[in-house]
N, C-alpha and C positions, 0 to 999 in steps of 0.2 A: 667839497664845496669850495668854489673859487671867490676871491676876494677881488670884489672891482673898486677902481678908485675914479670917483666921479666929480664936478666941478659943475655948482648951482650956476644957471644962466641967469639968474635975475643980483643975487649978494654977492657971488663972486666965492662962495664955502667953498675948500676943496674938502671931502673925505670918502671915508673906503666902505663897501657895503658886502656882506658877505651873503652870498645869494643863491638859492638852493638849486634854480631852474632855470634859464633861460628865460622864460616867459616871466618870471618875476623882476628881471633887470626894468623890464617897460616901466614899474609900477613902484618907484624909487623916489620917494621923498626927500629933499635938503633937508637935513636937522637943523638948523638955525632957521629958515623961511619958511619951512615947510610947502614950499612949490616942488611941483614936480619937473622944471624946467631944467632938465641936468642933462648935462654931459659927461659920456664916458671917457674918461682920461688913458693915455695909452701908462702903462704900470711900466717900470724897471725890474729885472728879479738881479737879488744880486745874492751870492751865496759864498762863503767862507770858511776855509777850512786852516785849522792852529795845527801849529806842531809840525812833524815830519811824516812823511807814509806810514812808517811802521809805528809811531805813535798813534796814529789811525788806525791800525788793526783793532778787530777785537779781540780780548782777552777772557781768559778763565783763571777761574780762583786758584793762585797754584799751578798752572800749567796740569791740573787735572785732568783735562780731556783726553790728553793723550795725542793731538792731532800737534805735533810742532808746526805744521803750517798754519793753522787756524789760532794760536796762540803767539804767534808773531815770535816764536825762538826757533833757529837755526840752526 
């Protein structure tokens, strides 16, 4: 389910609405105004990753698996 970020025409609210269908964005009330006079905001994604690639692998308990490539040892 996508999260849209919308911005009341009448108070000026920005906030985000999490909406199951299409057809329900139309039907989007301001929480502060409660008008339905909003617009959709264009959203930013922004996504971050810590540490180094091999810190990003995933691991098992122990190098258990058996798979050295899948447990990130060499």
């Amino acid at each position: 389910m996508p999260i849209f970020e919308y911005q009341c025409d009448d108070c000026g609210t920005r906030f985000e609405k999490l909406v199951r269908r299409a057809a329900e964005s139309a039907d989007v009330d301001c929480p502060s105004c409660g008008q339905k006079h909003v617009t959709t905001q264009i959203s930013g994604f922004s996504a971050r990753a810590n540490g180094t690639s091999k810190d990003a692998m995933p691991s098992c308990p122990g190098g258990m698996c058996g798979n050295p490539s899948f447990c990130g040892r060499n």
